[in-house]
C-alpha positions as a printed Julia matrix, in Angstrom:
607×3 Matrix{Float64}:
  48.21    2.52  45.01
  51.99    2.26  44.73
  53.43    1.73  41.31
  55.89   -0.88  40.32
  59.35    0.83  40.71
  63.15   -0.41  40.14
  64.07    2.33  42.39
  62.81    0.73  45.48
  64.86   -2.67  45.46
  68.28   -2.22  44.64
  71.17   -4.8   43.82
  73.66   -4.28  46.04
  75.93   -6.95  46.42
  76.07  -10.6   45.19
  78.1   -13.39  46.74
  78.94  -16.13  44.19
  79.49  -17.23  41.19
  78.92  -19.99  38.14
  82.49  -22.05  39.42
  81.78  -25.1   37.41
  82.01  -23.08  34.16
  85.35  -22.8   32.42
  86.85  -19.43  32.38
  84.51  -18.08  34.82
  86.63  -15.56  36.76
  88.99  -13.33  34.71
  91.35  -11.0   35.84
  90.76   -7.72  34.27
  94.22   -5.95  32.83
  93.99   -3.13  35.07
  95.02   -5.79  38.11
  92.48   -4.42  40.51
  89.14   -5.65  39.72
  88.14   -9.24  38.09
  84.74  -10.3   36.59
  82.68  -13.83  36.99
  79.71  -15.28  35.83
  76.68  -15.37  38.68
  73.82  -17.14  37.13
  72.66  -14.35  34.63
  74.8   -11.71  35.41
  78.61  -10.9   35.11
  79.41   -8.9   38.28
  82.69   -6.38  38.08
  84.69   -6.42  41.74
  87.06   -4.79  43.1
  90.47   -6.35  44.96
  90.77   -3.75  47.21
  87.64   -3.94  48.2
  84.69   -6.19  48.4
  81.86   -3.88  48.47
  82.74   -2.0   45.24
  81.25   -4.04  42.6
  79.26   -3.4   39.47
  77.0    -5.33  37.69
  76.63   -6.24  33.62
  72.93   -7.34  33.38
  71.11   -7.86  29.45
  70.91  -11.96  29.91
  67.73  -14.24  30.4
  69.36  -17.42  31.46
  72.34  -18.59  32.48
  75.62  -17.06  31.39
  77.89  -20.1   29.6
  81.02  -17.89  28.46
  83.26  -15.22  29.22
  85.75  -13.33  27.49
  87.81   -9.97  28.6
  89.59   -8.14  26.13
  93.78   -7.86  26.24
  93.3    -3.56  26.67
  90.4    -4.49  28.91
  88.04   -1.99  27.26
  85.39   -4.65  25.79
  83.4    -8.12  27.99
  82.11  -10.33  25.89
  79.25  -13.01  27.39
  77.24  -15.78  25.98
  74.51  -17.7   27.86
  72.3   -20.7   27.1
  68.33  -20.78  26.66
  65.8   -19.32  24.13
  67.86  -16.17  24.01
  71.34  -17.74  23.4
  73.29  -13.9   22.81
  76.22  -12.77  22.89
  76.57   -9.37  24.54
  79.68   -7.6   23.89
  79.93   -4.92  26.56
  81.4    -1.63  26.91
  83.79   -2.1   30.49
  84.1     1.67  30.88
  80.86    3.26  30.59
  79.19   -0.48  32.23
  76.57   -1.1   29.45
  75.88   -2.98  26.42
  77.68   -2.33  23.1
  76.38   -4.88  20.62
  73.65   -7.56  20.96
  74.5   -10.64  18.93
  71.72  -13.06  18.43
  72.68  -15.72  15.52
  73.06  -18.61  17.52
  70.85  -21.05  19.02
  70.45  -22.77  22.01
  73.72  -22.07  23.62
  76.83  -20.08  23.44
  79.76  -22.57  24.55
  83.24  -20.36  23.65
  83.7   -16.5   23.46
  87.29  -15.3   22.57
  88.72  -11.87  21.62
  91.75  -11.68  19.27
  94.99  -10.72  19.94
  94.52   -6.79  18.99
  90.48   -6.85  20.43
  89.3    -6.06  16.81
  87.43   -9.33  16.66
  85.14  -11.74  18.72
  85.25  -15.62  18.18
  81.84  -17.11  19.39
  80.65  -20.59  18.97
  77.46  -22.21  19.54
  76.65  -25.8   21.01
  76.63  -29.23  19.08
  72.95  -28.32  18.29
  73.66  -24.8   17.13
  77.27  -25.96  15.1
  78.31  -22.71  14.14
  80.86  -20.32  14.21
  80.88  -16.48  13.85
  83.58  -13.78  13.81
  82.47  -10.42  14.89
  83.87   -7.13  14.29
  84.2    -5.58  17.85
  84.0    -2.09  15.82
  81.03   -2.43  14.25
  78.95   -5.29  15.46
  78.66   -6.93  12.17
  79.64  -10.4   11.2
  83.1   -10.56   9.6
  82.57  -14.36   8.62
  80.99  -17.56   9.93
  81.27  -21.24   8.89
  80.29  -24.82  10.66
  82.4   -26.35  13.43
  85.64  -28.03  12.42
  85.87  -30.7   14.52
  82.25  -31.2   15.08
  81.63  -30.0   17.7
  84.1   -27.65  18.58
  84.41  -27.31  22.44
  87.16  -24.94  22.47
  88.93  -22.04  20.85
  91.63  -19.53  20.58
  92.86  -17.23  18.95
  96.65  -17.29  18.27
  97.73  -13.79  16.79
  98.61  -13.09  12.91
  98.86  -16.36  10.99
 102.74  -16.93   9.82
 104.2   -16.89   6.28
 107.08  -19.38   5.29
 109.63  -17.58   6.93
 107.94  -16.94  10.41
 106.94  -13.33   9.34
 103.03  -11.62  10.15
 100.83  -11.98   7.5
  97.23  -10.06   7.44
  95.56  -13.14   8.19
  94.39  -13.7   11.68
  94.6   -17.45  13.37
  92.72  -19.2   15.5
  92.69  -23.1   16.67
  89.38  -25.0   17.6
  89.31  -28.46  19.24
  86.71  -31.01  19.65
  86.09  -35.07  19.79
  89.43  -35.79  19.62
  90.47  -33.52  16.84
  92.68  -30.34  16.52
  91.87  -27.76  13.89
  94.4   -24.46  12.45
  92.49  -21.77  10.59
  92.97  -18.9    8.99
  91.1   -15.67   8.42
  91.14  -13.29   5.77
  89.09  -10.2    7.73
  88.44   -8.33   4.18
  87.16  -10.67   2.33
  85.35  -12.95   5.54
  87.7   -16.08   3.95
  88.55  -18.89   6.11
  91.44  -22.04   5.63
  91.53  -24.33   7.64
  94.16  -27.54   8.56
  93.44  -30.21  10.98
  96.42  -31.0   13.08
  97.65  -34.78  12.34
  98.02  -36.04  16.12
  99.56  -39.45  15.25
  98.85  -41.94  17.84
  98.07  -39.74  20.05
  94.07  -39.87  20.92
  92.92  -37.62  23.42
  89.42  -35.29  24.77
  90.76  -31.49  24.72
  89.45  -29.64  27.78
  91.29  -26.33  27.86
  93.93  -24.55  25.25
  96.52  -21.48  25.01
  99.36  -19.75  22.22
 102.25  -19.45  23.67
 103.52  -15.89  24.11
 106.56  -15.83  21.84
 105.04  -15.5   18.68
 102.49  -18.32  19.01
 105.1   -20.92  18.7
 103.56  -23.19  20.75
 100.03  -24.74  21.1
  98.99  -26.38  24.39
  95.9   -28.25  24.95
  94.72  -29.45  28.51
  92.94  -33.06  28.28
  90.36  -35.27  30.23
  93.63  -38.04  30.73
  95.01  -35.34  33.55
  98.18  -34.49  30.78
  98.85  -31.51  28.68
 100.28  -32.05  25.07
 102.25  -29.19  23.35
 102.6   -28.66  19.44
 105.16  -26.61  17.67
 103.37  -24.66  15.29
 106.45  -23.67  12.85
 105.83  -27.51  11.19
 102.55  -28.49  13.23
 104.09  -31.13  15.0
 103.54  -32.76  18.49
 106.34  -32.09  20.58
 106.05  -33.02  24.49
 103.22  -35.0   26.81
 102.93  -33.41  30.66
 101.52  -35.85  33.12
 100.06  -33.21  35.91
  97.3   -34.92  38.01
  94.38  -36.91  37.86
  90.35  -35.65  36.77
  91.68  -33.93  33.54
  93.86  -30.52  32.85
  91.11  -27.86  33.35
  92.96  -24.91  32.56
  96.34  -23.42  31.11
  97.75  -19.68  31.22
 101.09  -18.52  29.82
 102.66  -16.07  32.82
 105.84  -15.21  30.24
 107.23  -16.25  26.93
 108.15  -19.33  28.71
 106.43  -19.95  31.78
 102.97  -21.13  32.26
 100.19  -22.22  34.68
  98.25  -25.66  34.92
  95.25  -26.52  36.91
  93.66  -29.97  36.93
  90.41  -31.23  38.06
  91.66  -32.17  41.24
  92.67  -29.45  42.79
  96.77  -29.63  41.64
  97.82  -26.25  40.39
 101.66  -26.21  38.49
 104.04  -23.97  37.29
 106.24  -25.02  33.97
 108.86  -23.4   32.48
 110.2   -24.6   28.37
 113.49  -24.49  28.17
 116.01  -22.92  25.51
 116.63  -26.83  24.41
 112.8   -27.49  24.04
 112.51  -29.12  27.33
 109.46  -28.46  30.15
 110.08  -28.87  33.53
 108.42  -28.3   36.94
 109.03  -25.12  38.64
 105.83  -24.84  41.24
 102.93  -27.68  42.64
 100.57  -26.74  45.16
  96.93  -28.1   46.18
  93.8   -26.04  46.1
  91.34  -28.74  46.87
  89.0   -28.04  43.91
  89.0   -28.27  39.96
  91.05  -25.38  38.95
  88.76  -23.62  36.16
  89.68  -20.3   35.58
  93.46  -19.34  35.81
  94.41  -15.04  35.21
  97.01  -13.65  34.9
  97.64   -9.98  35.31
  99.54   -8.27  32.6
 103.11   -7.56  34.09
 103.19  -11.47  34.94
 103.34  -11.06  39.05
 100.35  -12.09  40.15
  97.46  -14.65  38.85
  93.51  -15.52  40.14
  92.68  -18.68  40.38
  89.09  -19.62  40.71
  87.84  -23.2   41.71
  84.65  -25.38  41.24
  84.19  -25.06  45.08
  83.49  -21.97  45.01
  87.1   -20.42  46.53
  89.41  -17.83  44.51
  93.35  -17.4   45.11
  95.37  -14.61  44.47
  98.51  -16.33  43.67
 102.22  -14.33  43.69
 103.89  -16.39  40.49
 107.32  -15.82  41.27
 106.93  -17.39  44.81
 103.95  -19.41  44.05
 102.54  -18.27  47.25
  98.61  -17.86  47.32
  96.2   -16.33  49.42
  91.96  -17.05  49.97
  90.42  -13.81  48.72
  86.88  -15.13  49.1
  85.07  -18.26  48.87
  81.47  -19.09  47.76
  78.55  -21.62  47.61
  78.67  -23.55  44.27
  75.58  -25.5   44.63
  71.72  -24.19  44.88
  70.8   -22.07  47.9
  68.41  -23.89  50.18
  67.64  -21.78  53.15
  69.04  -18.46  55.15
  68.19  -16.59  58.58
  69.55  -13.8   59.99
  70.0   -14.15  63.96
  67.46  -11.36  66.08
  68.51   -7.75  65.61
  71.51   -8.69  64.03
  71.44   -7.07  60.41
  75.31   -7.48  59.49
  75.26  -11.15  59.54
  73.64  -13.91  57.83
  73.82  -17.89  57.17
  72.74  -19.63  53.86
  72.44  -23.37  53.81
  73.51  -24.74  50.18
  72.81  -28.3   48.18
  77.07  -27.99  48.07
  76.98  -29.78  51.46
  77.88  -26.4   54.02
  76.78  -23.64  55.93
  78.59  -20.68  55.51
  77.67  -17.32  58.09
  78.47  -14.19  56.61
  79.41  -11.22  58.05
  78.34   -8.55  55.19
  80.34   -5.14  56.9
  83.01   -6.96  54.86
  81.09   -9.36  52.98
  83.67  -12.26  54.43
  82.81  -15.86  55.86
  82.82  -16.02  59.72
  82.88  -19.87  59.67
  81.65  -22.74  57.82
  79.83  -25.86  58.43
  79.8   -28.95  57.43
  78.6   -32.68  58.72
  81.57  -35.3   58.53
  79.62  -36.68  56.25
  78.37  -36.06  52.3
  75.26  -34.8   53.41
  73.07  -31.85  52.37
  71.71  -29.01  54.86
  67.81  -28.64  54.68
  67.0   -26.18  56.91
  68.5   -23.74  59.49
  67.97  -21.03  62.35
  70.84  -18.38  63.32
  71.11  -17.23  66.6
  73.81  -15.31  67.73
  76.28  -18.04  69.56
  74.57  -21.1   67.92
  73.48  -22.44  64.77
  70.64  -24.97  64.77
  70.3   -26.87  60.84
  68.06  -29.44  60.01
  69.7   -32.29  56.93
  68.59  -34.8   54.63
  69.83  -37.75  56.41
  67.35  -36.65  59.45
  69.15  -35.56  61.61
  69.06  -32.27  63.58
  73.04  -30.78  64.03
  73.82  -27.68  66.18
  77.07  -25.7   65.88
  78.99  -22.9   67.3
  78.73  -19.77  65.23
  81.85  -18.3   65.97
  84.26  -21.28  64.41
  81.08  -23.61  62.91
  82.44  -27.2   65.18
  79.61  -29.07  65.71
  78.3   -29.51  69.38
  75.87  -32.45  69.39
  73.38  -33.56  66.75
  69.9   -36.11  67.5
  69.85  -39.12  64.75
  67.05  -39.99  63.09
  64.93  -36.99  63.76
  62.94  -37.58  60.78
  63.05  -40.04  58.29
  63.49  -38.3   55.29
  65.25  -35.41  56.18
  64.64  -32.26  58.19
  62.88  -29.78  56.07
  62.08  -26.99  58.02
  62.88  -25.48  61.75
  61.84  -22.53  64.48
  63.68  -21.85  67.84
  61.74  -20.66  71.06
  63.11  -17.16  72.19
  64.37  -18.55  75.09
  66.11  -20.76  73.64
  64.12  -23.78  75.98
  62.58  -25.57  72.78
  62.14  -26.01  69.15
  60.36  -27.54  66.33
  60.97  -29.54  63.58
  59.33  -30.61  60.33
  60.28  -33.17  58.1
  59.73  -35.09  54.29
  57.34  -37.8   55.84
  54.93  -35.04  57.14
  55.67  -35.34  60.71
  55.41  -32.18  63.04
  58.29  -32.52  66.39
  58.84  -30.67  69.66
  62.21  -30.75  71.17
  63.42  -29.81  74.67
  66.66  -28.09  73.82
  68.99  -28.9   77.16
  67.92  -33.01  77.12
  67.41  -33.01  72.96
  64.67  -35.31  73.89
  61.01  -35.2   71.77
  58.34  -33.52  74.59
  55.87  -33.57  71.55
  54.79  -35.25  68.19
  52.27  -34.0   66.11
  51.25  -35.91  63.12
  48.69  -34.97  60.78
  50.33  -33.56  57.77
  50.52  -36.34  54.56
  53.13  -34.98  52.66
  56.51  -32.72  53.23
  55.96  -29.98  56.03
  57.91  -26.95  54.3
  57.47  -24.29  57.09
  56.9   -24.23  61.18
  56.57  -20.82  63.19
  55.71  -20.38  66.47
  52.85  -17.48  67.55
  50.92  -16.66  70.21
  53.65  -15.97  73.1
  55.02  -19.37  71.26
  52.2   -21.55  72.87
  50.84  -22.39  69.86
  52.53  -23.49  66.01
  51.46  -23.09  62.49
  52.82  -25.46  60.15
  52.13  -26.23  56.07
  52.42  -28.74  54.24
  52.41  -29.79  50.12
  49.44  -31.67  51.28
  47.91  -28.31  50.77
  47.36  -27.93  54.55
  47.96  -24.87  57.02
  47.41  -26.25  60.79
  47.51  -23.88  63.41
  48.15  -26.25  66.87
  48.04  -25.79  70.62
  50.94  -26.94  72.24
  49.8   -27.05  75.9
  47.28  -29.43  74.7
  49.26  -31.22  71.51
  46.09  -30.66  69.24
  45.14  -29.35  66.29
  43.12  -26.1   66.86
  42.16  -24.88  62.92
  43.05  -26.06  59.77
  43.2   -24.19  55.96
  42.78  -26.33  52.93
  44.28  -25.12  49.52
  42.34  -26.08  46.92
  44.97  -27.0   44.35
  49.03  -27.01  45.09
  50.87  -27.95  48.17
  51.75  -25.24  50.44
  55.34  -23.86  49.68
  55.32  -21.14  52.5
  53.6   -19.03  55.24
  54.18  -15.87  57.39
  52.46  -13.31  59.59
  51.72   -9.96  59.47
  53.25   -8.81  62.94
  50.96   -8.04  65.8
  47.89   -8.63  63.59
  46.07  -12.49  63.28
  46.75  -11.71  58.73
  48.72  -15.52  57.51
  49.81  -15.17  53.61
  50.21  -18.61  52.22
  51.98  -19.22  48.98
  51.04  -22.66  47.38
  51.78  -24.44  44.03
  49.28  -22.57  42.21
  51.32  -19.47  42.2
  48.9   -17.79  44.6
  49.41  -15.7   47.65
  46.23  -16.03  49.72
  45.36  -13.9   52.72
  43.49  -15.42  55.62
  42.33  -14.15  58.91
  42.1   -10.52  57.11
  39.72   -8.16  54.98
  42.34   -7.27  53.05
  41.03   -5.41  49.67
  41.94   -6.86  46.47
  41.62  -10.35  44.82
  44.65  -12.74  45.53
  47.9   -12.19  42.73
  49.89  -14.7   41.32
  52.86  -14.89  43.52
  56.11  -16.54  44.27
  57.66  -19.2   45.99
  58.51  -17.81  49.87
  57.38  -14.95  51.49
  58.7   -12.77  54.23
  57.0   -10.33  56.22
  58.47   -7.39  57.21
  56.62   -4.09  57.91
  54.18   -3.1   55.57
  55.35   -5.46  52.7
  56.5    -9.02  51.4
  58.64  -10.2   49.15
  58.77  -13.67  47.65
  60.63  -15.2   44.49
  60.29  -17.36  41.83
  60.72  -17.46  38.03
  64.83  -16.38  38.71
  63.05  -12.71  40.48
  62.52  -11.14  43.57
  59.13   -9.3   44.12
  58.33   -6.78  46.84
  54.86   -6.39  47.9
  52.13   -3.54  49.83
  50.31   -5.46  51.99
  47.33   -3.14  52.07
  46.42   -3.13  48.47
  48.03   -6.37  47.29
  49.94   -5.04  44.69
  53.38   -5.77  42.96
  55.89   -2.25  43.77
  59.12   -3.51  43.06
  60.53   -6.63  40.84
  64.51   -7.03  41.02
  66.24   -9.21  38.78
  69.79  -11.26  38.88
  69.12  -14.81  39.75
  69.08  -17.13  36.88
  67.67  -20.09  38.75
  64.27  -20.06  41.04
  64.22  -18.1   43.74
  64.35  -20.78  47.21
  65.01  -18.4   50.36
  64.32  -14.57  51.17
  64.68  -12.95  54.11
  64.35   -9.48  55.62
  66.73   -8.35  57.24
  65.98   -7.41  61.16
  65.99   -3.72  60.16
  64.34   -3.85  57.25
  66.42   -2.49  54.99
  68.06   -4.77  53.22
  66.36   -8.35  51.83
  68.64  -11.65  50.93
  67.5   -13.96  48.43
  69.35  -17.59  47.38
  68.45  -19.07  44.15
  68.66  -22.68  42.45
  72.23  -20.74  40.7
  73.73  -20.77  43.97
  73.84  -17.2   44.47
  72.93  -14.84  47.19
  72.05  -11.59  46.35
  71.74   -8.82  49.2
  69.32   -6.3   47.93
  68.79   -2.54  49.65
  64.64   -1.79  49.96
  64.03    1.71  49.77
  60.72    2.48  51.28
């Protein structure tokens, strides 16, 4: 019997990460590698090149906040969920330093101070606290309730000033939340804070995003849900100037210098402002990036910047010129379905709930092309081979494109009525089959796109179709807790399997043999057609056979199975969502797996 082992599956390479989180890509100081949030891990990557990448992994759920240290030696991450920690890790050596579990339910705002000695976390409006960590020791220098409640944002803003503009030992930080602006001070000895809420006058406005100016702190700007930035001299803690940038709020603002900075707004418009000698901001750079810009880094000698969006693409920006260049793009929405084209083991396609296809080409882990329906419409379902991409979508319809450039070449309306759930391709490429929401079962003649066949007998969503038998005959499931096995010479039903409780989620076959594993609702794998020893274990979502074992995922993990004995001999973890798709690849080697976090992980099997 083979023993569970980490050794056999192996995380080697993820593609994506959380974009609709704030601060989610950071530039580290060294200027070569940057870090992001992907569902419940932070994954280290290098500039140079994509396949050097490391991963941070101690969280349960999905990571909320991220924080990189000005000497780049600490990472600080928070996440959401039962186990709401913050992890403060060591960047060098790649593991964990200190564990920090005194909030609950969420982490919302991780921040390091200005000489990395301490850690700023807050917690959610539920949790409504703040604590200040000592990076040295792991202990708690201080903590207190948010001020404004609750506090949505913070940073930290150097040594607090006296009277005459001189460092004091006191550390300052600002917090903002419903509408409100708060100053505080920290005395690190004694754990002492003061605190002084920033009189805004008429001005009312929801803070999204803020940053100390470079020069001593003597600014404060705060990004707001209006599309404007306002800026606040902090010498007498008045409001000084109101930025109009762009509609769908100010996401995000980074100081390049002492007086130039970087704006990003929720619709995609990215700026570069300079503050004059006579107090005066003006306009220096605009450009478009077709996204809400959420994460803006700069590197430390102020010529060059990442910029992340929430769709999934990251720029590497030149500041002086302002010219920027796609260094990879992502999905941001859940992964749906994947397939690798025959033989073909260095290239991939993942459908995504974000509304594309994207094929991969993993030698340099790149997109080959992308596509996408002229409409807002999701992709269901998909098969990859070589020249051609066929995809299956909610709106019914079936929608082939070219897999060199991803144009579309001709799509059949109204295939099924409530979308296209799952698809299989002949080998010669003469027909294929379709399953959709309502149940129904469809044969297509590829050249005419016309229907030669419909079989209807399934109740409920059909969720997998695969031809066997030199492709005269189909097996197709159902959640109506059916497995039908057709002929489709004669368009009938030949057997039928019943699950007793649960829809069906997923099927495959043991190659060359008559075996079927079924996965169902009941978190089951059952065997049929096969004397397989061993009572059925609780399984996973989607199964793939490949060789001698199967993997399937669910519960945010991917499980690799022997076939012979039934049991578990490998469990690899990095999703924070379920696990929808996995697929071997054609030499067995390597398994992909997309999750509900809108990751895809590419995984090395050592057997």
């Amino acid at each position: 019997m083979k023993q569970p082992s980490a050794d056999i599956l192996e995380m080697e390479h993820a593609i994506g990460y959380s974009g609709r989180i704030p601060r989610s890509v950071i530039l580290h100081p060294n200027g070569v590698e940057f870090i992001c949030i992907a569902g419940a891990s932070l994954i280290i990557t290098d500039l140079r090149d994509a396949h050097k990448q490391s991963f941070l992994q101690g969280h349960d759920d999905q990571i909320t906040c991220l924080a990189v240290s000005n000497k780049g030696e600490l990472v600080a991450s928070g996440q959401k969920g039962d186990n709401s920690d913050v992890i403060i890790w060591d960047y060098h050596r790649k593991i964990q330093k200190y564990r920090l579990s005194e909030h609950d339910y969420e982490v919302v705002c991780v921040d390091f101070s200005h000489d990395d000695r301490l850690l700023f976390s807050s917690g959610n409006p539920m949790d409504k606290r703040i604590f200040i960590w000592d990076c040295q020791t792991g202990y708690i220098v201080g903590s207190v309730n948010h001020t404004p409640e609750p506090t949505t944002i913070a940073r930290w803003g150097g040594f607090a000033k006296d009277i005459k503009g001189r460092d004091t030992p006191k550390y300052q930080f600002a917090t903002s939340g419903n509408k409100q602006i708060c100053l505080w001070k920290l005395d690190p000895k004694l754990g002492v804070f003061e605190k002084e809420v920033i009189n805004t006058g008429n001005l009312v406005r929801d803070y999204i995003c803020m940053e100390f100016s470079k020069n001593r702190e003597e600014y404060l700007l705060l990004g707001t849900t209006s599309g404007d930035f306002c800026v606040f001299q902090m010498k007498n803690k008045f409001f000084s100037h109101q930025i109009v940038v762009a509609a769908l709020g100010v996401m995000s603002i980074r100081f390049v210098d002492f007086t130039r900075f970087i704006v990003g707004a929720g619709n995609g418009t990215l700026a570069m402002y300079q503050i004059t000698e006579d107090n005066k901001i003006n306009q220096l750079h605009k450009t478009d990036l077709g996204g809400a810009v959420n994460s803006i880094t700069v590197r430390v000698d102020g010529l060059e910047s990442l910029i992340s969006t929430d769709r999934g693409l990251i720029f590497r920006f030149n500041t002086n010129s302002f010219q920027k260049g796609l260094h990879s793009e992502n999905h941001t929405g859940s992964i749906l379905d994947m397939s690798y084209p025959p033989g073909v083991s260095d290239r991939f396609a993942s459908a995504s709930e974000d509304g594309t296809i994207r094929l991969w080409d993993i030698s340099e882990y790149y997109v080959i092309a992308k596509c996408q329906a002229n409409v807002n419409v999701v992709p269901l379902s998909l098969v990859y081979r070589d020249e051609v991409l066929l995809s299956g979508w909610a709106d019914g319809k079936i929608r082939m494109f070219r897999s060199d450039n991803g144009q579309q070449i001709w799509q059949i309306d109204n295939a099924h009525k409530t979308g296209v759930t799952t698809l299989c391709i002949s080998n010669n490429l003469k027909f294929f089959c379709s399953g959709g929401g309502e149940g129904d079962v469809r044969v297509w003649e590829m050249r005419t796109r016309e229907m030669v066949s419909h079989l209807k007998e399934h109740t409920h969503k059909v969720t997998k179709v695969k031809l066997i038998a030199n492709e005269t005959q189909l097996l197709t499931s159902s959640r109506d807790r059916a497995l039908l096995q057709w002929d489709l010479k004669t368009e009938k039903r030949i057997s039928a399997h019943i699950q007793r409780m649960g829809g069906i989620n997923s099927f495959d076959t043991v190659p060359n043999t008559s075996v079927v594993f079924s996965t169902g609702q009941d978190r089951k794998i059952f065997t049929l057609g096969s004397q397989l020893n061993g009572n059925p274990k609780k399984g996973q979502k989607f199964i793939l056979i490949q060789g001698d074992e199967f993997t399937g995922g669910s519960n945010c993990s991917v499980k690799l199975w022997d076939l012979q004995t039934g049991q578990q001999i490998s469990e690899g973890f990095g999703h924070s969502g379920p696990v929808n798709t996995v697929q071997f690849a054609p030499d067995g080697k390597q398994v992909i797996s997309g999750a509900q976090d809108g990751v895809v992980i590419v995984w090395n099997v050592f057997l």
